[in-house]
Structures are given as C-alpha cells and as structure tokens.
C-alpha positions as CSV (number, residue, x, y, z in Angstrom):
1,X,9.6,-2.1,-13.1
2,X,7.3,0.4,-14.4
3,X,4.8,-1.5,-16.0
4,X,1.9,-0.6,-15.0
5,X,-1.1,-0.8,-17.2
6,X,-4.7,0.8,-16.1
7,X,-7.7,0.0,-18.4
8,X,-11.2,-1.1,-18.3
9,X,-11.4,-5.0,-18.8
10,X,-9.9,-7.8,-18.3
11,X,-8.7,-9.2,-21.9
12,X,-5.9,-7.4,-22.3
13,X,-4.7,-9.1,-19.1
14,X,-6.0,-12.8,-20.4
15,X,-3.9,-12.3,-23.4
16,X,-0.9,-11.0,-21.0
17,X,-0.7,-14.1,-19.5
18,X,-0.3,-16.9,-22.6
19,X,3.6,-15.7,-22.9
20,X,3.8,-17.4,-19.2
21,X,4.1,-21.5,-19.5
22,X,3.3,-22.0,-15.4
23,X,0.9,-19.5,-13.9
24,X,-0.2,-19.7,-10.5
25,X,-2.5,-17.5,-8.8
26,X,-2.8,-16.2,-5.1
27,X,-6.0,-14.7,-3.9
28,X,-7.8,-13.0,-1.3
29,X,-11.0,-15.7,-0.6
30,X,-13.2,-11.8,-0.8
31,X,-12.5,-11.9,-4.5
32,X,-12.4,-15.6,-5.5
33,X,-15.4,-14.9,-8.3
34,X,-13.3,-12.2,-9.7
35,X,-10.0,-14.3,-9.7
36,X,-11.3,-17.0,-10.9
37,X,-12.1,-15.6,-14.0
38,X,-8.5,-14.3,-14.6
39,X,-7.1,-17.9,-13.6
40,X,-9.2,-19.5,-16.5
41,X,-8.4,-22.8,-15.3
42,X,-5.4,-22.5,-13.8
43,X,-3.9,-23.2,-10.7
44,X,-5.2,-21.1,-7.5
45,X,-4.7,-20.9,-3.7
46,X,-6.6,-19.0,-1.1
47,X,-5.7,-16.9,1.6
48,X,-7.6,-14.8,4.4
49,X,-6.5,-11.4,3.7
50,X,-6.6,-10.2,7.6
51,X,-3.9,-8.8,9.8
52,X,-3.8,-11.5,11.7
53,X,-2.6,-14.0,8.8
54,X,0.0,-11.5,7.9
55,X,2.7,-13.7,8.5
56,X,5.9,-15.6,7.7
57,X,3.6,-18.7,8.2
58,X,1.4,-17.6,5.4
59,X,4.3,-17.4,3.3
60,X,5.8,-20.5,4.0
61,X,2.3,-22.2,3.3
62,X,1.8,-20.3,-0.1
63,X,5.7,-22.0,-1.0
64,X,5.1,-25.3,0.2
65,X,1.6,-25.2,-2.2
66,X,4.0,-24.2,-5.3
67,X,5.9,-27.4,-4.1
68,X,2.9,-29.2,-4.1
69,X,2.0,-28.1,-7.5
70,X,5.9,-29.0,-8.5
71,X,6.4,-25.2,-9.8
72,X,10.1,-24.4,-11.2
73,X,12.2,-22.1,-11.3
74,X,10.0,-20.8,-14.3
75,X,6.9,-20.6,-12.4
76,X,4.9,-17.0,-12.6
77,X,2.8,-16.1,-9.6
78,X,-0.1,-14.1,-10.1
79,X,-1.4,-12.2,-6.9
80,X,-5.1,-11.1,-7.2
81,X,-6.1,-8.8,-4.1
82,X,-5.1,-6.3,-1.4
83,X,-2.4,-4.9,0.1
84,X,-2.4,-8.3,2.1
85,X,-2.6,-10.4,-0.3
86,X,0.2,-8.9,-2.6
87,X,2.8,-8.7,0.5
88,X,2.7,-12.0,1.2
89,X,2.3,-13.4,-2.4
90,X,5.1,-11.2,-3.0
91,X,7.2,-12.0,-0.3
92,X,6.5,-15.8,-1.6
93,X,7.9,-15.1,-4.4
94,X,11.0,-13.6,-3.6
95,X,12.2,-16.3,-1.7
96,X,10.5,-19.6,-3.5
97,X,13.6,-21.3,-5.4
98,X,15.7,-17.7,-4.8
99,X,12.9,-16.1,-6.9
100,X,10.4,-16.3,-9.2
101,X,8.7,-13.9,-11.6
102,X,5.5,-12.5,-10.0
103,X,2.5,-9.7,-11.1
104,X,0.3,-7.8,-9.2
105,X,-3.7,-7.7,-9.6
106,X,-4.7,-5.1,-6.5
107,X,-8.3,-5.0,-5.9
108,X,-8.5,-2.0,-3.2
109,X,-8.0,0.9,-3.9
110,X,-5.2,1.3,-1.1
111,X,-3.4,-1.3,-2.9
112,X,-3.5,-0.2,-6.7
113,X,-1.5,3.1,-5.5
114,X,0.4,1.4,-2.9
115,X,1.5,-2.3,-2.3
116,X,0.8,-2.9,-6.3
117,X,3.4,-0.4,-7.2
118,X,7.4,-0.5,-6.1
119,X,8.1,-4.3,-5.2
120,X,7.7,-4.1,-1.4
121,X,6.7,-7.3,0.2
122,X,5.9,-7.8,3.8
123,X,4.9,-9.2,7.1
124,X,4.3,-8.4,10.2
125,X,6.4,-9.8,13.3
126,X,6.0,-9.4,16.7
127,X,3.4,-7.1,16.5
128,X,5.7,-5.0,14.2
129,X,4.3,-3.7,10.5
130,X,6.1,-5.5,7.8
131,X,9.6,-5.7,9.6
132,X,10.2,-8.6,7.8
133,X,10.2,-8.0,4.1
134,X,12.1,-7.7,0.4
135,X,11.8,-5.8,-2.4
136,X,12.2,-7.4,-5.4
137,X,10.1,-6.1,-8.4
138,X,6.9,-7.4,-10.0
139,X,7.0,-8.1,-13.9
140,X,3.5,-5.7,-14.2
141,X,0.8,-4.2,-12.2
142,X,-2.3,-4.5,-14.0
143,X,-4.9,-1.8,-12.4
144,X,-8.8,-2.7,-13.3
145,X,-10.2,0.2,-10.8
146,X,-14.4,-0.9,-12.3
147,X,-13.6,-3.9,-9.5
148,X,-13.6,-0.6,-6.5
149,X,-17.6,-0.8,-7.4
150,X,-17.9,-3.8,-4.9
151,X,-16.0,-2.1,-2.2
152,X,-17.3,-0.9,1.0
153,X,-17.3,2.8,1.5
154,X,-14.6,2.4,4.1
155,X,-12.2,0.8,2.1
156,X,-12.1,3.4,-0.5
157,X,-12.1,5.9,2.5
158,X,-8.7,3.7,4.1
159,X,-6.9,4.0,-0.1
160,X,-8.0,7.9,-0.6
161,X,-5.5,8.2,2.5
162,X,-2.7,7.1,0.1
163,X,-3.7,9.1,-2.6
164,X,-3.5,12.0,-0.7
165,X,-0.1,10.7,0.5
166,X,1.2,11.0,-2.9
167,X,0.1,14.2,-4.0
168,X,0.7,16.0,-0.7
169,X,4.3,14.8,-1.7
170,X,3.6,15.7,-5.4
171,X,1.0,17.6,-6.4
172,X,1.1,17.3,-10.0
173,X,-1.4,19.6,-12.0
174,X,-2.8,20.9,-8.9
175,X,-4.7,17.0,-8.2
176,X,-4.5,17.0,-4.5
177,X,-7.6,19.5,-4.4
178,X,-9.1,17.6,-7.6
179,X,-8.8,14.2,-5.1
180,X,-10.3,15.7,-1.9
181,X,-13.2,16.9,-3.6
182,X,-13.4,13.1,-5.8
183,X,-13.0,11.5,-2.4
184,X,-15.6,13.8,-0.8
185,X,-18.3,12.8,-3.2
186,X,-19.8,9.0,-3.9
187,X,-17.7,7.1,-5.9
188,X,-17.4,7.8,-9.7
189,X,-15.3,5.3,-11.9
190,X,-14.4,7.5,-14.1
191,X,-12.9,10.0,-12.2
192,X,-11.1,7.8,-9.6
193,X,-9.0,6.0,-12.8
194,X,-7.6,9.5,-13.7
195,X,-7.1,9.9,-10.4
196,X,-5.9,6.7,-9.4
197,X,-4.0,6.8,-12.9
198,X,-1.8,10.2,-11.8
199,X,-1.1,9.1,-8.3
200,X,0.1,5.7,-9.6
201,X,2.5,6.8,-12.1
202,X,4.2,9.5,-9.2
203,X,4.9,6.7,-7.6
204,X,6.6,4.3,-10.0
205,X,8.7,7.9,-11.0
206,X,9.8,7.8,-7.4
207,X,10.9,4.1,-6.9
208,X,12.6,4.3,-10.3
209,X,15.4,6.9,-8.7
210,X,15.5,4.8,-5.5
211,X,14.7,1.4,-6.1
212,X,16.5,0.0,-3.0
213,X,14.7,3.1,-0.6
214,X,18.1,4.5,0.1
215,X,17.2,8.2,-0.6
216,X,14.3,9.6,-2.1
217,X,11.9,6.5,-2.2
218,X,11.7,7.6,1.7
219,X,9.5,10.2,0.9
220,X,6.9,7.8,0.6
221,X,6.9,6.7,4.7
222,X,5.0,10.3,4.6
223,X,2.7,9.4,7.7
224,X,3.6,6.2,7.9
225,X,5.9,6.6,11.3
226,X,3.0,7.4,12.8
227,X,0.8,5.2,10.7
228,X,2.9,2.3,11.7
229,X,2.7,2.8,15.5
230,X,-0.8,3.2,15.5
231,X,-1.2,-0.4,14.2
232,X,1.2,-1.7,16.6
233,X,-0.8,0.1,19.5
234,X,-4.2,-1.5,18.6
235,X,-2.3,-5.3,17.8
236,X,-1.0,-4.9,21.6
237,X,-4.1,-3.8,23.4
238,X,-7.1,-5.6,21.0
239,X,-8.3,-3.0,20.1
240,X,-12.0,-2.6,19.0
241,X,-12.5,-1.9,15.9
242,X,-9.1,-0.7,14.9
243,X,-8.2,1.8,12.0
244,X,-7.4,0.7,9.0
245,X,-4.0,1.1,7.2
246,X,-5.1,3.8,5.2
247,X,-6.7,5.4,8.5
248,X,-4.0,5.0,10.4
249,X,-1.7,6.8,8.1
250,X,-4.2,9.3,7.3
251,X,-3.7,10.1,11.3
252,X,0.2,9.9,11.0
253,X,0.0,12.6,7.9
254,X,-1.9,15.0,10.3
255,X,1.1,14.3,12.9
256,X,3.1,14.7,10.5
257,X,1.7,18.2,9.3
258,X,1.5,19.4,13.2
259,X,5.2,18.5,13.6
260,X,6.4,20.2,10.7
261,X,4.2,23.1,11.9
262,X,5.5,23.0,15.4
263,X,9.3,22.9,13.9
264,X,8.3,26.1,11.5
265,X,9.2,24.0,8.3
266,X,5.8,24.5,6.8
267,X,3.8,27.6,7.3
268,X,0.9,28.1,10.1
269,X,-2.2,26.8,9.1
270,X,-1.3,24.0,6.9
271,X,-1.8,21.1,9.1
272,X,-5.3,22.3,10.1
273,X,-6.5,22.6,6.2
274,X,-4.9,19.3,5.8
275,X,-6.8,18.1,9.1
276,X,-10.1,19.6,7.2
277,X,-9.2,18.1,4.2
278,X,-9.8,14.7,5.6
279,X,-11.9,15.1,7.8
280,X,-14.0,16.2,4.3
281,X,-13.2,12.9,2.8
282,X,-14.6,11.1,5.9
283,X,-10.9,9.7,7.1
284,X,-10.1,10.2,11.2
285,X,-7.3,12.8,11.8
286,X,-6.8,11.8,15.7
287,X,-4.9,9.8,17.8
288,X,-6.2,6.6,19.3
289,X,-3.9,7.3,22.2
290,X,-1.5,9.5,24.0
291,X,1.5,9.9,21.7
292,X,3.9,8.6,24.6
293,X,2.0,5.4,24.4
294,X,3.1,5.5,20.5
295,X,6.9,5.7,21.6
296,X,7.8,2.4,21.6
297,X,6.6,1.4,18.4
298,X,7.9,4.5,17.0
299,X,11.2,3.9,17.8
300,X,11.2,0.4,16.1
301,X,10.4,2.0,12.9
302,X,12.0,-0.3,10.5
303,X,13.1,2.6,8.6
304,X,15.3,4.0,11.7
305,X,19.1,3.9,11.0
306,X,21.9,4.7,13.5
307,X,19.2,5.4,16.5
308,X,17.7,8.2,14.6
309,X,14.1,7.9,12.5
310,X,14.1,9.3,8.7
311,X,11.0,11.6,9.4
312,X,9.3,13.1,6.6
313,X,8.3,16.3,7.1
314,X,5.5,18.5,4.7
315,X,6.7,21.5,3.9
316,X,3.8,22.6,1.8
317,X,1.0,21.0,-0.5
318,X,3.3,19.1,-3.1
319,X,6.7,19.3,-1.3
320,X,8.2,17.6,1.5
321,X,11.6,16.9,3.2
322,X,13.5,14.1,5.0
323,X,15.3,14.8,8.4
324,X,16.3,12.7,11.4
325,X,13.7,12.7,14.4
C-alpha cells in the first residue's frame, strides 16, 4: 500500500513489470491503443467500461479468462482504465484462487485520485453502487496523468469533483483554491500532476490509518451518501443522460455543505461558496429530484451500521466530521 508512482512516461512502468513471471492485463476497449503498448505482448482482455456492465457477471467472466489462460496462484493482473475498469479487475482479483497480486493503471482523472488509490473493488447490485465489494490492496498505482489529454471535457469535469472531495477534507497548502481555479481554466498537464500529485498522496495518508474503513477512512464517503443515491435514482427511472459519478458526488458535497449549514456545524455561507466553487469549474450542484425520492437509496447506504448512516459533515474548507444521520 502506498505505492504510488506519478511521472511522465511509460518506461519506468515497462521495466516495473519484468520482476512479474505471469502478467495479465484488463482494459477498458476506450484505451486498447494505450494498453496495448504497456502489455508488450502479453496477455490482454477487454471489457466495456459502462455502468451497466458493472457487475458480478463481469467479474466472473474476467476469472474464467485467467482460467482460460491457466493463471496460478502467481499470476499479476494489470488493470489499465477507469474507475470501472479497476473495480471489477480488482474485485477479480481478490477472489481468483483466494487472491492474486494486482496493479492499477487509471486513465481518468476520477480514477487516478480515487478507485486507483486505497484497494476498494466494486459492483453494483440491484441497482445499488458497489454493495458488493473487497478491499484488498494493489501492489502499486502507477499515475501517467499526459494520457487526461484524450479525455473529454466532461470527464475531467466528473474527477475534479473528487479532487475537490479531498481537499475540502484536507486542504493541504491552501490547494483547494489552487484546484478550482486549475479546474476553471482548460486543461494544463502540468499543473493538474501537482495537483493530481497532492490530492493522491492525502489519500493513501488516509487509508494508511484505516485500512479496513473502520474510522477515519470514512471521511472519504464526503458527498458520496448523496452521491450514491443519485445513481440509484437515475438506474431506477432511465434516466436521460444521467450524471456522472463525479457529478453526482459533486451534488452530494453541496448536500452535504447545506446540511452541515442547516445543523450550525459549519458557518453560514460556506455551502453557497462551495455551490460557486463548482459551479466555476462547470460541475452541477443540484438535485435531479426531490430529496424524498432519494430516501430509499439513502437508507441502503452500504456504509449504514445499526440503522444509522455515518454522515460526513464539512465543517470548514479542509476539515470535516463524522456523525450518525
């Protein structure tokens, strides 16, 4: 855990991989040109990296192609893609043979500060996000951010959410403002790997202290009560053009921010600049429905323990606290 490695190109990864006999790599079919040249040869299966696919089929087909390719118990899986992509290839893992050793190559910006870091896998059931899951940790997470160039504007929009996320929870040398005004402008490599550098590293310091998300690693759901429901909603009605994860979270910060406003934990104000704030880096900041439609969903959060939700609640810019909703 912890290894997490940021650069420019892709040798240093090439070279990473000759101390692995068996490699076998798992990738979204949008990036095939780009994981093709880190397989070199070796063997690769495809999957379509949509919601819909999200599923305990997808990793039961991803095993049954490692028993295809005979893989031991000394097999390495390579996933190469988003937060999708690395869930299930992930979740694969985990269970192929009890376990096998596994890396992370995120391609979206939502998933190099998210689903690349802290060994949760996931998928969805029942129209539930990720309620069926384990965490077990990936030997490295190798961060390439020069592959964001070929990402649609939206995309980068859906991982700035999680960004945010992180410093609004920690706002180390002051880079939430530094990443709303990088996220308000067009996209600059160079300052999204410093950015994408900081935010990274919080959260590996996080899931160091709470591996197992039995204390502090819950600060991390910031938004994603909300975030979570939201997805559900649009799964059960079909919706049109449904948010993204990173939009949808983005909306469950602002909820997040109102309630804490409402309950007088943060100050007033706060959940409007943070409301601005998004709205300046082009994410949505409303609901798609009335909240009681959310209610359900809400109350299935997968992080809910003894009938009570573990709601995290902004206090200010850089802290934030954990109570029971």
């Amino acid at each position: 855990m912890g290894n997490i490695k940021v650069h420019g190109g892709l040798t240093n990864l090439r070279i990473n991989l000759l101390k692995y006999r068996a490699v076998f790599v798992v990738y979204d079919a949008n990036v095939k040109e780009f994981a093709t040249k880190i397989a070199a040869g070796r063997p690769m299966y495809e999957i379509q990296a949509k919601e819909h696919y999200k599923t305990i089929d997808t990793v039961l087909e991803i095993c049954s192609w490692l028993m295809s390719q005979k893989a031991g118990r000394d097999a390495f899986l390579l996933s190469v893609g988003g937060g999708i992509t690395l869930d299930v290839a992930g979740f694969a893992a985990s269970i192929y043979k009890r376990g096998i050793r596994y890396a992370n190559v995120p391609t979206t910006l939502l998933s190099m500060v998210d689903a690349g870091i802290g060994g949760k896998t996931g998928v969805n059931f029942d129209s539930y996000k990720n309620i069926l899951g384990t965490i077990r940790q990936p030997e490295f997470t190798y961060i390439y951010p020069h592959v964001l160039r070929t990402l649609p504007e939206r995309q980068l929009k859906s991982g700035a959410a999680e960004v945010l996320k992180t410093f609004i929870i920690k706002n180390e040398k002051g880079r939430y403002e530094e990443a709303v005004d990088v996220f308000s402008e067009p996209f600059d490599p160079e300052r999204y790997s410093s950015i994408i550098k900081t935010a990274a590293g919080i959260k590996d310091s996080i899931v160091r202290k709470d591996v197992n998300e039995k204390g502090k690693r819950r600060v991390l759901n910031l938004g994603h009560t909300y975030g979570h429901a939201i997805e559900w909603w649009q799964r059960r009605n079909n919706a049109e053009n449904p948010y993204t994860h990173g939009e949808a979270v983005a909306i469950g910060i602002v909820e997040s921010a109102r309630i804490s406003e409402d309950s007088g934990i943060c100050r007033p104000g706060l959940a409007e600049k943070i409301r601005n704030d998004f709205i300046r880096c082009g994410l949505p900041t409303e609901l798609p429905c009335s909240e009681k439609e959310l209610e359900e969903a809400v109350k299935q959060d997968k992080k809910a323990e003894g009938g009570k939700i573990n709601f995290v609640y902004i206090k200010k810019i850089g802290k934030v606290i954990i109570k029971s909703l």
